[in-house]
PDB file of the backbone (N, CA, C, O) and the ligand in Angstrom, with CONECT records:
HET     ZN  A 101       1
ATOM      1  N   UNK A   1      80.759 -55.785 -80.149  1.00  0.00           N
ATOM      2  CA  UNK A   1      79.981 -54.970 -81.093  1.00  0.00           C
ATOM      3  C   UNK A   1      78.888 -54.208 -80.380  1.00  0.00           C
ATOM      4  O   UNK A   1      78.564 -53.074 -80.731  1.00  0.00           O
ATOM      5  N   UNK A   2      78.297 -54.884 -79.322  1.00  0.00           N
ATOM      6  CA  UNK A   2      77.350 -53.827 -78.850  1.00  0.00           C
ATOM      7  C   UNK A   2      77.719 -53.227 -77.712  1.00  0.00           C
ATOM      8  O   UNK A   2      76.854 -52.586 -77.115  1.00  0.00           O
ATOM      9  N   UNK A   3      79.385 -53.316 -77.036  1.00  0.00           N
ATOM     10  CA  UNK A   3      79.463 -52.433 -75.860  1.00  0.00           C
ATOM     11  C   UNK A   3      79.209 -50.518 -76.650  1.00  0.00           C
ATOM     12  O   UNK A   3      78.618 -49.518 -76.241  1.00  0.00           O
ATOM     13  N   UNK A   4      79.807 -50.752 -77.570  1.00  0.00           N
ATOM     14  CA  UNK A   4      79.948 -48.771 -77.676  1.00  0.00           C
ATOM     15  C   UNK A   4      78.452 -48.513 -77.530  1.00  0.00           C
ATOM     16  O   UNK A   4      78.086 -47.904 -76.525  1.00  0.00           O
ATOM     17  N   UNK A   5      77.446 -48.956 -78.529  1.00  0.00           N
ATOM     18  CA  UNK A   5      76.273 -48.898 -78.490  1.00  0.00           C
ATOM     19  C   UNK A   5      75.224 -48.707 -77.190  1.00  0.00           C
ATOM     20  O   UNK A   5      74.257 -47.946 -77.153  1.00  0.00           O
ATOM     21  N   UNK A   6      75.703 -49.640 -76.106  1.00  0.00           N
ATOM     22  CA  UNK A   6      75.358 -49.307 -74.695  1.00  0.00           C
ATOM     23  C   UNK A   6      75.787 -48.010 -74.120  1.00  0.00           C
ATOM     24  O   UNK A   6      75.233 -47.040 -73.603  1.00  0.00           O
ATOM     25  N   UNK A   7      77.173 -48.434 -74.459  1.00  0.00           N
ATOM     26  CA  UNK A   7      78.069 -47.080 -73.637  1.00  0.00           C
ATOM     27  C   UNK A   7      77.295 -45.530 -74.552  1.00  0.00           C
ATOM     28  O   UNK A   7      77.113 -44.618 -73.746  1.00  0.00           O
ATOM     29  N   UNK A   8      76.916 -45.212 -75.825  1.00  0.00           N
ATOM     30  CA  UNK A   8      76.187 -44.485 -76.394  1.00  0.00           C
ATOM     31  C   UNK A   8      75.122 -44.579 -75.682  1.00  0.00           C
ATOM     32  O   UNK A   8      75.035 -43.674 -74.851  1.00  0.00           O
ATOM     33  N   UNK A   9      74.316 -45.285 -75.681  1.00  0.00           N
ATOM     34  CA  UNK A   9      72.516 -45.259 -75.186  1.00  0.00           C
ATOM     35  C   UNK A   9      72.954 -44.336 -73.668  1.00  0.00           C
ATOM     36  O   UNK A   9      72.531 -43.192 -73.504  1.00  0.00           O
ATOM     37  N   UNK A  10      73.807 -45.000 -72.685  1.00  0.00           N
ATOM     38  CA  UNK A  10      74.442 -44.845 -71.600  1.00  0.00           C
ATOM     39  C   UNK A  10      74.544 -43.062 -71.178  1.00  0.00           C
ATOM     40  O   UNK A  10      74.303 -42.517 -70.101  1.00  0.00           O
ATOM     41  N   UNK A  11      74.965 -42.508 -72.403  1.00  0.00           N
ATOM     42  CA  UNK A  11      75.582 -41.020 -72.555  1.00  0.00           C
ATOM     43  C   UNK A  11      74.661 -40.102 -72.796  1.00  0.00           C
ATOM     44  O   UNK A  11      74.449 -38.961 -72.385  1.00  0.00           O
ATOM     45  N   UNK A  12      73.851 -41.260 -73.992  1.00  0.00           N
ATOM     46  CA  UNK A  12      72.709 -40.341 -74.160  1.00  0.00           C
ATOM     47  C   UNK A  12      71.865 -40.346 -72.994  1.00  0.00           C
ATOM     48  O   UNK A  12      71.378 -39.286 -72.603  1.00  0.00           O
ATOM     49  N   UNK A  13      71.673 -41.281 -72.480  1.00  0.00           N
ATOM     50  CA  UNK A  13      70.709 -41.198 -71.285  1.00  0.00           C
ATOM     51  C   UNK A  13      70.871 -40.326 -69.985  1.00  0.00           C
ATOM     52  O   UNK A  13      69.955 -40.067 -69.206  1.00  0.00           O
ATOM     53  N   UNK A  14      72.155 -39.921 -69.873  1.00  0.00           N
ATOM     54  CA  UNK A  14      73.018 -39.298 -68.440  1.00  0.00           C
ATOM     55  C   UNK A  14      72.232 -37.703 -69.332  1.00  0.00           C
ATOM     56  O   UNK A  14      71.439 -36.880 -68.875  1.00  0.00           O
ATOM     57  N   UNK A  15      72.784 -37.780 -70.510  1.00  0.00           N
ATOM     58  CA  UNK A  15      72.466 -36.248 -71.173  1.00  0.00           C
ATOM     59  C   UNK A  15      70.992 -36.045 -70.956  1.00  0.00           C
ATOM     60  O   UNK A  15      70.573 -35.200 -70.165  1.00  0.00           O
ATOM     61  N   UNK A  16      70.483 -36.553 -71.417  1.00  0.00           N
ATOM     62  CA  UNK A  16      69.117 -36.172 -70.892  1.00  0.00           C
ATOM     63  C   UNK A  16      68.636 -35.868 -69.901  1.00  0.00           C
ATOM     64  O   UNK A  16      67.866 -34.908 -69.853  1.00  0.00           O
ATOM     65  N   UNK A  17      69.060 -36.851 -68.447  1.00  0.00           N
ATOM     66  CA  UNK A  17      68.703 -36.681 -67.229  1.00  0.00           C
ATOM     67  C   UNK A  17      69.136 -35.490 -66.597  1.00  0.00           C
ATOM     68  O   UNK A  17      68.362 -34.867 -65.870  1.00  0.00           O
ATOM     69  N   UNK A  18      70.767 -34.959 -66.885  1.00  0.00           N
ATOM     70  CA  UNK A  18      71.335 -33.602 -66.660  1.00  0.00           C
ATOM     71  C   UNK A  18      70.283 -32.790 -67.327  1.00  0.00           C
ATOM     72  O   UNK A  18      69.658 -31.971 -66.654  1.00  0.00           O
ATOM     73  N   UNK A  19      70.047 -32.941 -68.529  1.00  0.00           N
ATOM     74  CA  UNK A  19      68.872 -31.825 -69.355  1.00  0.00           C
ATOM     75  C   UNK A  19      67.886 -31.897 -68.258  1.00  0.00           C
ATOM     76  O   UNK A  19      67.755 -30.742 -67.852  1.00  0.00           O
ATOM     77  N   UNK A  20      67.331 -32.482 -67.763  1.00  0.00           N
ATOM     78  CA  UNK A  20      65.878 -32.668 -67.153  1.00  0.00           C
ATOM     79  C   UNK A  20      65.839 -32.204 -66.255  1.00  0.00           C
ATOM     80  O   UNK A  20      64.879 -31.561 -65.833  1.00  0.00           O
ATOM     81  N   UNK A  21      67.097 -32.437 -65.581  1.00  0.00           N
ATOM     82  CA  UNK A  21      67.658 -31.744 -64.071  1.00  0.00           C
ATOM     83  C   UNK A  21      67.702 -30.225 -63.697  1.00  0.00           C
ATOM     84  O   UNK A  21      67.573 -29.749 -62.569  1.00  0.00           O
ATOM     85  N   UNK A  22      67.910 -29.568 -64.866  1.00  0.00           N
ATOM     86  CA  UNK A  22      68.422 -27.897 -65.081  1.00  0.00           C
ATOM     87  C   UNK A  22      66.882 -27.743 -64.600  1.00  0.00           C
ATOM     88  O   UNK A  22      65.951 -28.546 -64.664  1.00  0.00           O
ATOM     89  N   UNK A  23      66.951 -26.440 -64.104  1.00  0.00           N
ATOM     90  CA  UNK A  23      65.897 -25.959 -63.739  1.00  0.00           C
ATOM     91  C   UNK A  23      65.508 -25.170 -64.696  1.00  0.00           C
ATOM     92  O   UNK A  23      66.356 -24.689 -65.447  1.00  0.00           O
ATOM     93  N   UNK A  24      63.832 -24.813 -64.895  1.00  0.00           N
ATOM     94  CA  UNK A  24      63.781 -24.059 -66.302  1.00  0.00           C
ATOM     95  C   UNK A  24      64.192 -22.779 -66.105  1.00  0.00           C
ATOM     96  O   UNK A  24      64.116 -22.474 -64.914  1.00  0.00           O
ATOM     97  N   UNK A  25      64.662 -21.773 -66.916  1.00  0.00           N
ATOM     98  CA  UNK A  25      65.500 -20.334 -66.403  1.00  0.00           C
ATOM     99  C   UNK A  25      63.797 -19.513 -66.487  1.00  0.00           C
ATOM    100  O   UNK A  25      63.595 -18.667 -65.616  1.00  0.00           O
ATOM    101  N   UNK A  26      62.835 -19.739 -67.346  1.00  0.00           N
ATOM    102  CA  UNK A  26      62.168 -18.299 -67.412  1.00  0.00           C
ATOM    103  C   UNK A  26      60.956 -18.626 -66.359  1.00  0.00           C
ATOM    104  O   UNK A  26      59.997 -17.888 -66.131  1.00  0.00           O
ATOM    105  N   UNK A  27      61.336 -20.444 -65.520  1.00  0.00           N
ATOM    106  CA  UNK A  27      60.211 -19.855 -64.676  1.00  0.00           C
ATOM    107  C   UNK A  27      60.485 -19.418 -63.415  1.00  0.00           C
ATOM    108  O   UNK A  27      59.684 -19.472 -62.482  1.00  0.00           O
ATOM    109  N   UNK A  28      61.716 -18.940 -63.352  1.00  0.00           N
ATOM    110  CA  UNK A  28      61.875 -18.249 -61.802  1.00  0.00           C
ATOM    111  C   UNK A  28      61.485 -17.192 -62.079  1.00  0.00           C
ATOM    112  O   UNK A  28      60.555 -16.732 -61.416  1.00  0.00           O
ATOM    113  N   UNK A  29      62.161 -16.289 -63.357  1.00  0.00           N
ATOM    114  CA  UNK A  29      61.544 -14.762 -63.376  1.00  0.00           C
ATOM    115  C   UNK A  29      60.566 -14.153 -64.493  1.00  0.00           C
ATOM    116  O   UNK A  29      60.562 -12.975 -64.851  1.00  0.00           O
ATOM    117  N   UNK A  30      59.771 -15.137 -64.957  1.00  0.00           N
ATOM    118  CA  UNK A  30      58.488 -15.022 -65.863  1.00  0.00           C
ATOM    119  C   UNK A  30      57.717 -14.166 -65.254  1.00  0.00           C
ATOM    120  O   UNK A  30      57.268 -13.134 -65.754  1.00  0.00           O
ATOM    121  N   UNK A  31      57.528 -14.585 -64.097  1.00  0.00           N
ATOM    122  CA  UNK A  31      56.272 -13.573 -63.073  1.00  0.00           C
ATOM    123  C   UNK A  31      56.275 -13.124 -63.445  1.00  0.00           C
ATOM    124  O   UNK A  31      57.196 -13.095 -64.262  1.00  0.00           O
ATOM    125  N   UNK A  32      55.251 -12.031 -63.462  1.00  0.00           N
ATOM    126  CA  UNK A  32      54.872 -10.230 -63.650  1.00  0.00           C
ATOM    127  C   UNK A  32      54.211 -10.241 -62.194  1.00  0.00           C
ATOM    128  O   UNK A  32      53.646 -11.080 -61.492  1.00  0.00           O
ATOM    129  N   UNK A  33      54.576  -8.844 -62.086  1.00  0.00           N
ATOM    130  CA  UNK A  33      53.874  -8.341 -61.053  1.00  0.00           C
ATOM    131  C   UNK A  33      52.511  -8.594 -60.751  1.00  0.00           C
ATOM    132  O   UNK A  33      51.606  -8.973 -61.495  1.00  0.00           O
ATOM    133  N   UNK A  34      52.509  -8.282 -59.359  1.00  0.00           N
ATOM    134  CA  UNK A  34      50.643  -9.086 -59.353  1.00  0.00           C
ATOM    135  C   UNK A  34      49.160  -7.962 -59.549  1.00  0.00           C
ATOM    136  O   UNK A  34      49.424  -6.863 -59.061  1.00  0.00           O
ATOM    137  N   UNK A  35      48.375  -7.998 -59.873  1.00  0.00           N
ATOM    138  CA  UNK A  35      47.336  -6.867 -60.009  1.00  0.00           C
ATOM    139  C   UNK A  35      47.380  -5.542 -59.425  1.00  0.00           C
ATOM    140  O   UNK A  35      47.365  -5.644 -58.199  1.00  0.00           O
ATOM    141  N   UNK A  36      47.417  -4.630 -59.721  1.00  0.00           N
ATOM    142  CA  UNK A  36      47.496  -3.467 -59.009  1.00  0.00           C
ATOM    143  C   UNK A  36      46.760  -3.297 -57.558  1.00  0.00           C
ATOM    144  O   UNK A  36      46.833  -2.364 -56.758  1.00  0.00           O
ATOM    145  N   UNK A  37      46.023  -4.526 -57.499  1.00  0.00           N
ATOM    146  CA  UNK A  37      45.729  -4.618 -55.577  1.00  0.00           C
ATOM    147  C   UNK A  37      46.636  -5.040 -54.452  1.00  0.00           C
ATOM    148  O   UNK A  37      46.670  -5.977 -53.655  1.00  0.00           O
ATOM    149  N   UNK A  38      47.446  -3.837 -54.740  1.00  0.00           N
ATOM    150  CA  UNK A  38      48.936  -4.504 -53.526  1.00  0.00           C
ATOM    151  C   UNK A  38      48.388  -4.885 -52.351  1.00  0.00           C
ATOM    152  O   UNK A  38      49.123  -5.445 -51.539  1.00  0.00           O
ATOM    153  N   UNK A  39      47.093  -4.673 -52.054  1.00  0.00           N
ATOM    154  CA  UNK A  39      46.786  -5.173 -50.700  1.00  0.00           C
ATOM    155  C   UNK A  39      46.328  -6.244 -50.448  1.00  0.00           C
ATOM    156  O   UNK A  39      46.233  -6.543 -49.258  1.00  0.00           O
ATOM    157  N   UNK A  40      45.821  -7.330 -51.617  1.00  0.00           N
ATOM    158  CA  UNK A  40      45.255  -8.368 -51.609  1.00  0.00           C
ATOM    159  C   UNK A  40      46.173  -9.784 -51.053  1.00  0.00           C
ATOM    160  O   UNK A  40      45.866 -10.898 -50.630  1.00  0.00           O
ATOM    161  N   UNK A  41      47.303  -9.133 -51.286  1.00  0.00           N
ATOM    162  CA  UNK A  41      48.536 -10.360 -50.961  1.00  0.00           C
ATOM    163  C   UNK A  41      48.679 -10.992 -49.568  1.00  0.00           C
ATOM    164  O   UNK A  41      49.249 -12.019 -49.202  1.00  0.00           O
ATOM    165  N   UNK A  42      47.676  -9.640 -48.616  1.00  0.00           N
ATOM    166  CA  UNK A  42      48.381 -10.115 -47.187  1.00  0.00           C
ATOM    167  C   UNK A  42      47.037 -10.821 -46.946  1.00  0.00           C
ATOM    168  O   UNK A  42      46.972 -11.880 -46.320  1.00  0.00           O
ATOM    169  N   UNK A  43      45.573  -9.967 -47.655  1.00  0.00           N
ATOM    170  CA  UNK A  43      44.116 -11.189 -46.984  1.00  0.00           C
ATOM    171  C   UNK A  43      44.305 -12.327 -48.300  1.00  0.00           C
ATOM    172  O   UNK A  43      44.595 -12.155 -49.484  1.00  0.00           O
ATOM    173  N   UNK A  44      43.946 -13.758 -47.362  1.00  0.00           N
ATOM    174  CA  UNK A  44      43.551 -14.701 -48.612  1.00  0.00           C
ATOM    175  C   UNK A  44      42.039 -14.472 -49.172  1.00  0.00           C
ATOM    176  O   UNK A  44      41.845 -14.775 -50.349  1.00  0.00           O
ATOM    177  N   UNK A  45      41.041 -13.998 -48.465  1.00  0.00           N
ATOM    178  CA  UNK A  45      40.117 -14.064 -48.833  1.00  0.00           C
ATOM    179  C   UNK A  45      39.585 -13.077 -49.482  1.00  0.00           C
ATOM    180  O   UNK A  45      39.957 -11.970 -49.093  1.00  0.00           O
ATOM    181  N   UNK A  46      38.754 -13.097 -50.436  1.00  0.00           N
ATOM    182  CA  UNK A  46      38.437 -12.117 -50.618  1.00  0.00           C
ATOM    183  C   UNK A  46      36.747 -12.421 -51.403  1.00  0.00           C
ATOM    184  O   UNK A  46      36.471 -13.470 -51.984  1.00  0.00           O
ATOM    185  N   UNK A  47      35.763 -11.217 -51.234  1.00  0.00           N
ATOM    186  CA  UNK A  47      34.193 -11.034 -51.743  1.00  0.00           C
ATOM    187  C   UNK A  47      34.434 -11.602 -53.377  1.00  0.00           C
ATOM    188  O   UNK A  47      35.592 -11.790 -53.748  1.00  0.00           O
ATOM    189  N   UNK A  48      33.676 -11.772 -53.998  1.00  0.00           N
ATOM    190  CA  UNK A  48      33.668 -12.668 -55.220  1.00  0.00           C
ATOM    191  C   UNK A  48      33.137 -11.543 -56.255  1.00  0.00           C
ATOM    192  O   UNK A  48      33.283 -11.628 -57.474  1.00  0.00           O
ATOM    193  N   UNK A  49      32.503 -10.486 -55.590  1.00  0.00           N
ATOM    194  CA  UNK A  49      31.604  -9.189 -56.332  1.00  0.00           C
ATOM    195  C   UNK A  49      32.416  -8.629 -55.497  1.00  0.00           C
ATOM    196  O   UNK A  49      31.721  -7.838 -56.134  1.00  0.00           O
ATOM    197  N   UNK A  50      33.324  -8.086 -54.567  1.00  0.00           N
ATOM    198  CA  UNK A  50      34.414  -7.067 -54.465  1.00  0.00           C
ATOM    199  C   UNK A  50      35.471  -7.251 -54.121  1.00  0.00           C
ATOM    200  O   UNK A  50      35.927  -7.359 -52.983  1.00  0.00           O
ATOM    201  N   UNK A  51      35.982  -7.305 -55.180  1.00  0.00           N
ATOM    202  CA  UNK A  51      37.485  -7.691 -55.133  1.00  0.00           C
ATOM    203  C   UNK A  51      38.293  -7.074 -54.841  1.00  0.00           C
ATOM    204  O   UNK A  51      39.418  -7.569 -54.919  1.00  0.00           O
ATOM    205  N   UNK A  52      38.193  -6.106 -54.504  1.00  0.00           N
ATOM    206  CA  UNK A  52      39.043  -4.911 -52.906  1.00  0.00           C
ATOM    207  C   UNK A  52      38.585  -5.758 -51.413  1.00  0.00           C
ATOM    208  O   UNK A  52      39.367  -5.998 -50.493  1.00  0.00           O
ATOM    209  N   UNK A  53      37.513  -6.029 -51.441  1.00  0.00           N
ATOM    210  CA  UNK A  53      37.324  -6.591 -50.270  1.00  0.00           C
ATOM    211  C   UNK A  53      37.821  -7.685 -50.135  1.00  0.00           C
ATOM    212  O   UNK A  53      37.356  -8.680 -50.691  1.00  0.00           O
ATOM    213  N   UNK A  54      39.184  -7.713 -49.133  1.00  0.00           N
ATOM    214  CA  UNK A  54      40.076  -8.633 -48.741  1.00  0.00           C
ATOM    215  C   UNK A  54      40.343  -9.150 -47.422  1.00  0.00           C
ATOM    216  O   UNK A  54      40.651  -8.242 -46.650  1.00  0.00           O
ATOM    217  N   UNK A  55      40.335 -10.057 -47.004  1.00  0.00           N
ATOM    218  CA  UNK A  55      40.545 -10.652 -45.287  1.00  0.00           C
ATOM    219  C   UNK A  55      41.330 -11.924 -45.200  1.00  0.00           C
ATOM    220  O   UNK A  55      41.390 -12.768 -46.094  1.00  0.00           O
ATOM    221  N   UNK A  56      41.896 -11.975 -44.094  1.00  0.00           N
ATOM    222  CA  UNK A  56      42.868 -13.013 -43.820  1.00  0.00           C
ATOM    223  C   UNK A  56      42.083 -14.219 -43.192  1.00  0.00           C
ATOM    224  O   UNK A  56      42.440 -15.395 -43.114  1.00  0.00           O
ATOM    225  N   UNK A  57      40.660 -13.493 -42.667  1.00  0.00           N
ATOM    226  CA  UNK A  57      39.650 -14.599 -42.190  1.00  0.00           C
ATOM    227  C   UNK A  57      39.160 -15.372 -43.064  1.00  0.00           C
ATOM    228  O   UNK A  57      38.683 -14.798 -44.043  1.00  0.00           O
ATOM    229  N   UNK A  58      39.086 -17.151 -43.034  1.00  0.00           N
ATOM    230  CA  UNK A  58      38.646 -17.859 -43.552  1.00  0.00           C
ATOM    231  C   UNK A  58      36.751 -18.150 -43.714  1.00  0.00           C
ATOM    232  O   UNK A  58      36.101 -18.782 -44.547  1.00  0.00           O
ATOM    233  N   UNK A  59      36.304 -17.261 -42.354  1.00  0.00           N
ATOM    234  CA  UNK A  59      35.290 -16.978 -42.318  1.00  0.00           C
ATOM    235  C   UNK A  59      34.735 -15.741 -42.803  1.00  0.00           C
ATOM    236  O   UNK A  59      33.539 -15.743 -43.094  1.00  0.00           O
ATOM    237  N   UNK A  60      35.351 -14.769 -42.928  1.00  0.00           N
ATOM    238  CA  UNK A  60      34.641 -12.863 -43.226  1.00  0.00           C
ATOM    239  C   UNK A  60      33.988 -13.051 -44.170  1.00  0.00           C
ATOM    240  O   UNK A  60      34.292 -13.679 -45.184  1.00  0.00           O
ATOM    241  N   UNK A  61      32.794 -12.392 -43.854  1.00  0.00           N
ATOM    242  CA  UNK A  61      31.855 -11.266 -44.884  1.00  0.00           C
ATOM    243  C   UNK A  61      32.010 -10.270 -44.998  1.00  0.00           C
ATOM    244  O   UNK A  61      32.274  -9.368 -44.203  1.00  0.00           O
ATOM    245  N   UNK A  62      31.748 -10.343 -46.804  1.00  0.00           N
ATOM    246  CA  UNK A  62      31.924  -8.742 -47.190  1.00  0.00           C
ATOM    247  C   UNK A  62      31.001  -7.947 -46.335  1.00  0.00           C
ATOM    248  O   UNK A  62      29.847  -8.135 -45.951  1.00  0.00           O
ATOM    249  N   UNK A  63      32.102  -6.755 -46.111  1.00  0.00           N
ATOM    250  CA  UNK A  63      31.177  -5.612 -45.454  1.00  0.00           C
ATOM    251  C   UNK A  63      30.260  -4.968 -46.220  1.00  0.00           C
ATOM    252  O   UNK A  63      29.369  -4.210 -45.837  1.00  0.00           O
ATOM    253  N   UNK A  64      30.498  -5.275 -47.203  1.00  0.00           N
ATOM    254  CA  UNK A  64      29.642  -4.255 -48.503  1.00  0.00           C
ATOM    255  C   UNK A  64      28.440  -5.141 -48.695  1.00  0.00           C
ATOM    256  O   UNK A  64      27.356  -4.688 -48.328  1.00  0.00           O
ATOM    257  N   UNK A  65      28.501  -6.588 -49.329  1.00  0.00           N
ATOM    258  CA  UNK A  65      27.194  -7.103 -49.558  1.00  0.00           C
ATOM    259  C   UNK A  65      27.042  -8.240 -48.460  1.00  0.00           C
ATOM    260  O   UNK A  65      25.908  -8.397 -48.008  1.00  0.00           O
ATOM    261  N   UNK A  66      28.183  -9.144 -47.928  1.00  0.00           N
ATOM    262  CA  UNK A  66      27.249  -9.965 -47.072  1.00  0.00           C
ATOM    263  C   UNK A  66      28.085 -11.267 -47.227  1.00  0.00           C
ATOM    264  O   UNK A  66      28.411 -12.159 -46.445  1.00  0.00           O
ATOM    265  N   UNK A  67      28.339 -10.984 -48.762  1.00  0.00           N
ATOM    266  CA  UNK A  67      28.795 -12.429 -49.158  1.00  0.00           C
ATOM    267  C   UNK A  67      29.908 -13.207 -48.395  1.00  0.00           C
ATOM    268  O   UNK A  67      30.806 -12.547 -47.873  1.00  0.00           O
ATOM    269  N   UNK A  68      29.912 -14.407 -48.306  1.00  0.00           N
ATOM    270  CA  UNK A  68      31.230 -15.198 -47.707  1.00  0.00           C
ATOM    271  C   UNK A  68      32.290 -14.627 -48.518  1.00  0.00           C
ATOM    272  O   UNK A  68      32.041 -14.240 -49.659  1.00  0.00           O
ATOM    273  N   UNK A  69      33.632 -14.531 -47.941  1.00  0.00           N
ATOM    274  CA  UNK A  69      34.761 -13.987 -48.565  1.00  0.00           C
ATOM    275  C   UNK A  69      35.276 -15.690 -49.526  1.00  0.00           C
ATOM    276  O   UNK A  69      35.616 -16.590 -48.758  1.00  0.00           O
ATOM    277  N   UNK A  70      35.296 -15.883 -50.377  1.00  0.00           N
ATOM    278  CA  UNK A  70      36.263 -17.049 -51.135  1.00  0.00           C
ATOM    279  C   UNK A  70      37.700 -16.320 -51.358  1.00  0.00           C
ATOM    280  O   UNK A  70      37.960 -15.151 -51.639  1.00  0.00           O
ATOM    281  N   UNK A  71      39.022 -18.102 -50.995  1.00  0.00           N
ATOM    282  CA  UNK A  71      40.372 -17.981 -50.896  1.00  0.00           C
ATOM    283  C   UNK A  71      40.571 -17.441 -52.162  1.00  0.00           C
ATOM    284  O   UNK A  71      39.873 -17.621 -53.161  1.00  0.00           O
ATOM    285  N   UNK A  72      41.438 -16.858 -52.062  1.00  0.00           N
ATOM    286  CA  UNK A  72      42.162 -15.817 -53.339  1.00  0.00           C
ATOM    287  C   UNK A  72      42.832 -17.268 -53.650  1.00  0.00           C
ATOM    288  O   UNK A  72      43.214 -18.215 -52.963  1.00  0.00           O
ATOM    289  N   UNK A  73      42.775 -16.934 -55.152  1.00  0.00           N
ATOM    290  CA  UNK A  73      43.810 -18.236 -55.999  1.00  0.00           C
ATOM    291  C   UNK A  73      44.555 -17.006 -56.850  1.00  0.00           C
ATOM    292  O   UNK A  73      44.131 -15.934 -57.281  1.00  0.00           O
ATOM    293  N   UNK A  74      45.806 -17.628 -56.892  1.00  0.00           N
ATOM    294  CA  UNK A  74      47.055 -16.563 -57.836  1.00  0.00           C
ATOM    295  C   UNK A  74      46.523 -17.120 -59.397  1.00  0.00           C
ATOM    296  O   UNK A  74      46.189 -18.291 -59.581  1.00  0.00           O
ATOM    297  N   UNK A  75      46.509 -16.256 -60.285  1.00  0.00           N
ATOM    298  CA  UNK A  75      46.791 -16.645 -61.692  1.00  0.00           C
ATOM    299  C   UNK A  75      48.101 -16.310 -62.413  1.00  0.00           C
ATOM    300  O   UNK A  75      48.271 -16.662 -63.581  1.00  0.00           O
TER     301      UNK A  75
HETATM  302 ZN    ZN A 101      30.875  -8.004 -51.568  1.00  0.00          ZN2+
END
């Protein structure tokens, strides 16, 4: 009486794990394009008050005010 019941729990459980497994489809191509600063992609850093001002140095100051450059984070 309780093998089908296992063998059910069993099926359901494989089904799920295959479900879980799929990769989600809209987050490979959800992206949108990134800000109209195509140039920001190649410096990580960038001025916090100018956000054109971009550098790959972990150390640079803005040329404009001074400030330490902080790592670009993607949104
Ligand atoms: Zn600045």
């Amino acid at each position: 009486m309780s093998r089908p019941v296992v063998l059910g729990i069993a099926a359901l459980l494989s089904g799920i794990a295959a479900c879980a497994a799929k990769p989600a489809p809209q987050a490979t191509n959800a992206a949108p394009p990134a800000a109209p600063t195509s140039n920001a992609a190649a410096g990580k850093y960038q001025c916090p008050m100018h956000k054109d001002q971009v550098s790959a140095d972990p150390n640079a100051h803005c040329p404009v005010c001074g400030m330490h450059m902080v790592k670009v984070t993607d949104k």
